[in-house]
C-alpha positions as CSV (number, residue, x, y, z in Angstrom):
1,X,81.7,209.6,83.9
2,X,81.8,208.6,80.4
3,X,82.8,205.2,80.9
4,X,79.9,204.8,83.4
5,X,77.6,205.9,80.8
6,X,78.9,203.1,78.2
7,X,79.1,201.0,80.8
8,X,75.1,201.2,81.5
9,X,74.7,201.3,77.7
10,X,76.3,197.9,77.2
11,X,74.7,196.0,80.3
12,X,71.5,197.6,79.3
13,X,71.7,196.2,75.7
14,X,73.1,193.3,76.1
15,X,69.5,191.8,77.5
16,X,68.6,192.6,73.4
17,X,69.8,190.1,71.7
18,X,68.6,186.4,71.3
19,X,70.5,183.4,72.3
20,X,70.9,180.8,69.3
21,X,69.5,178.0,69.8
22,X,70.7,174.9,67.7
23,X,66.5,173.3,67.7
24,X,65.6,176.4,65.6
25,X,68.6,177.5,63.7
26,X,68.6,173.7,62.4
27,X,65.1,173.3,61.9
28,X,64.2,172.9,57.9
29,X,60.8,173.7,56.7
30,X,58.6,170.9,55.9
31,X,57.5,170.9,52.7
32,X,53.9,172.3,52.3
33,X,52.8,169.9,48.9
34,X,53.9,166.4,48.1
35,X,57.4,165.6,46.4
36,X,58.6,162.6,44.4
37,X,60.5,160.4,47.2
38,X,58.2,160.9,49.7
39,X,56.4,158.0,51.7
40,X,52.3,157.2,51.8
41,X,52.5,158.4,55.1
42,X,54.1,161.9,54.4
43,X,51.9,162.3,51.5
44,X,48.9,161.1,53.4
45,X,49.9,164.1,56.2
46,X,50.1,166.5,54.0
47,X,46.7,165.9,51.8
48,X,44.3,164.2,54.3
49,X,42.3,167.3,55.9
50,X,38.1,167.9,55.9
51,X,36.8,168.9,52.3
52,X,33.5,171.0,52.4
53,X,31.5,169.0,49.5
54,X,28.3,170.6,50.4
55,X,26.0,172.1,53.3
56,X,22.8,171.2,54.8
57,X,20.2,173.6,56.7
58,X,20.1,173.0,60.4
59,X,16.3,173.2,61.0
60,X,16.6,174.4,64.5
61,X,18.5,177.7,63.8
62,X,18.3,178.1,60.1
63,X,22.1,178.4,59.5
64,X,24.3,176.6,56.5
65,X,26.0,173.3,58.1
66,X,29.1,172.0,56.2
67,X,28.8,168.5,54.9
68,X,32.6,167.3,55.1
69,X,34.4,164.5,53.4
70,X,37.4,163.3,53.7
71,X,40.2,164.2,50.9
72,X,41.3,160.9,50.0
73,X,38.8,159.8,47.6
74,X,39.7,156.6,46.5
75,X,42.7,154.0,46.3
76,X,43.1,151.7,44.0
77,X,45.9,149.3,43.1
78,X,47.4,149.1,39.5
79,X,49.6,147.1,38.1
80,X,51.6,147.8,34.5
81,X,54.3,144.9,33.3
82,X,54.2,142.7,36.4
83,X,54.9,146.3,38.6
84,X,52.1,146.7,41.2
85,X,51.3,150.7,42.0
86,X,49.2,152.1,44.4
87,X,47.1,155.4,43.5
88,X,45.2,157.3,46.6
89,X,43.1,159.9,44.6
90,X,42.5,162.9,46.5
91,X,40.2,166.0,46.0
92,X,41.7,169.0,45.6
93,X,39.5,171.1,43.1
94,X,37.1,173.7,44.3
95,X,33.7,172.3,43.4
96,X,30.4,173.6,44.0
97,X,28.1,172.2,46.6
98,X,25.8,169.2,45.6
99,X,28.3,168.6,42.6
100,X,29.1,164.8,42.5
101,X,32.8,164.6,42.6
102,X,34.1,164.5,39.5
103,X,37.8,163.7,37.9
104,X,38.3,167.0,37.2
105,X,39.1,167.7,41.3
106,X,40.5,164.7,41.9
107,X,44.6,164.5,42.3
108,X,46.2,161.3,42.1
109,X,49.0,160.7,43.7
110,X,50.9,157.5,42.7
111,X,52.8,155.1,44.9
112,X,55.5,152.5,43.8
113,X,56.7,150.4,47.3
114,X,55.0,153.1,49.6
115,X,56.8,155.7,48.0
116,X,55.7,158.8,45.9
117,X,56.6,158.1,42.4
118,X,54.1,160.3,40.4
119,X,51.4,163.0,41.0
120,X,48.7,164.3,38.7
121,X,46.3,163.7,35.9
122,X,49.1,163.6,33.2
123,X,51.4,161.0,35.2
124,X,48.5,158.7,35.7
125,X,47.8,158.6,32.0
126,X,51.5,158.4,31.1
127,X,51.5,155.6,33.5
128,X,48.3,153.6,31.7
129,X,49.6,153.8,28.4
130,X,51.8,151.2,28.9
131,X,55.1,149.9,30.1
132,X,57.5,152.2,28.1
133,X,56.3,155.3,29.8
134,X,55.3,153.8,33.0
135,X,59.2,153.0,33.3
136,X,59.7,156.9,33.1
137,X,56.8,157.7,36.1
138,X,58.3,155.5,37.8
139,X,61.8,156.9,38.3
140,X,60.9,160.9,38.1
141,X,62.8,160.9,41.3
């Protein structure tokens, strides 16, 4: 009788467990904000998304409308002793509504051959000041 017992215990518990399945025991998590190494494109994934930059009143019902922008700002192409960068600009600050958009939340995120070689205010600066310290932005990898 007590065999029988362990026996329905076993069969019973055995439906408990999970099967392990290589597609999610492998899986890494994406990274969530932009690192050195990555392409435009990641980088582009991972910041492009609406921005609220203001609202408008709809006349029919009365209620607050978002105004949306997109996050990427501005691009613009720089180039520091014969090297050629790209920097998309993208906002990232909390602002408050019918505020013109100001450097202040603005991130720039800076590109050497399509791939991530510098992020922020500091590394854009570092990188304008010449070729010395643009060298060092430019392999932060």
């Amino acid at each position: 009788m007590r065999y029988a017992v362990i026996l329905l215990l076993v069969i019973s518990l055995s439906g408990c467990s999970l099967p392990l399945r290589s597609d999610i025991v492998n899986m890494a998590p994406k990274p969530l904000v932009p690192t050195l190494g990555m392409t435009r494109a990641e980088v582009s994934a991972l910041m492009s998304h609406p921005v609220t930059v203001g609202y408008e009143v709809d006349p029919a019902t009365g209620a607050l409308k978002p105004i949306e922008a997109k996050s990427l700002y501005s691009s613009e192409m720089l180039t520091v002793a014969h090297q050629d960068y790209l920097v998309d600009s993208y906002i990232t600050g909390v602002q408050r509504a019918g505020k013109p958009i100001g450097e202040d939340v603005l991130t720039p995120m800076i590109f050497k051959d399509n791939i991530l070689c510098g992020q922020g205010r500091e590394a854009l600066t570092t990188l304008k000041a010449g070729p010395s310290k643009a060298a060092a932005v430019s392999h932060e990898k």
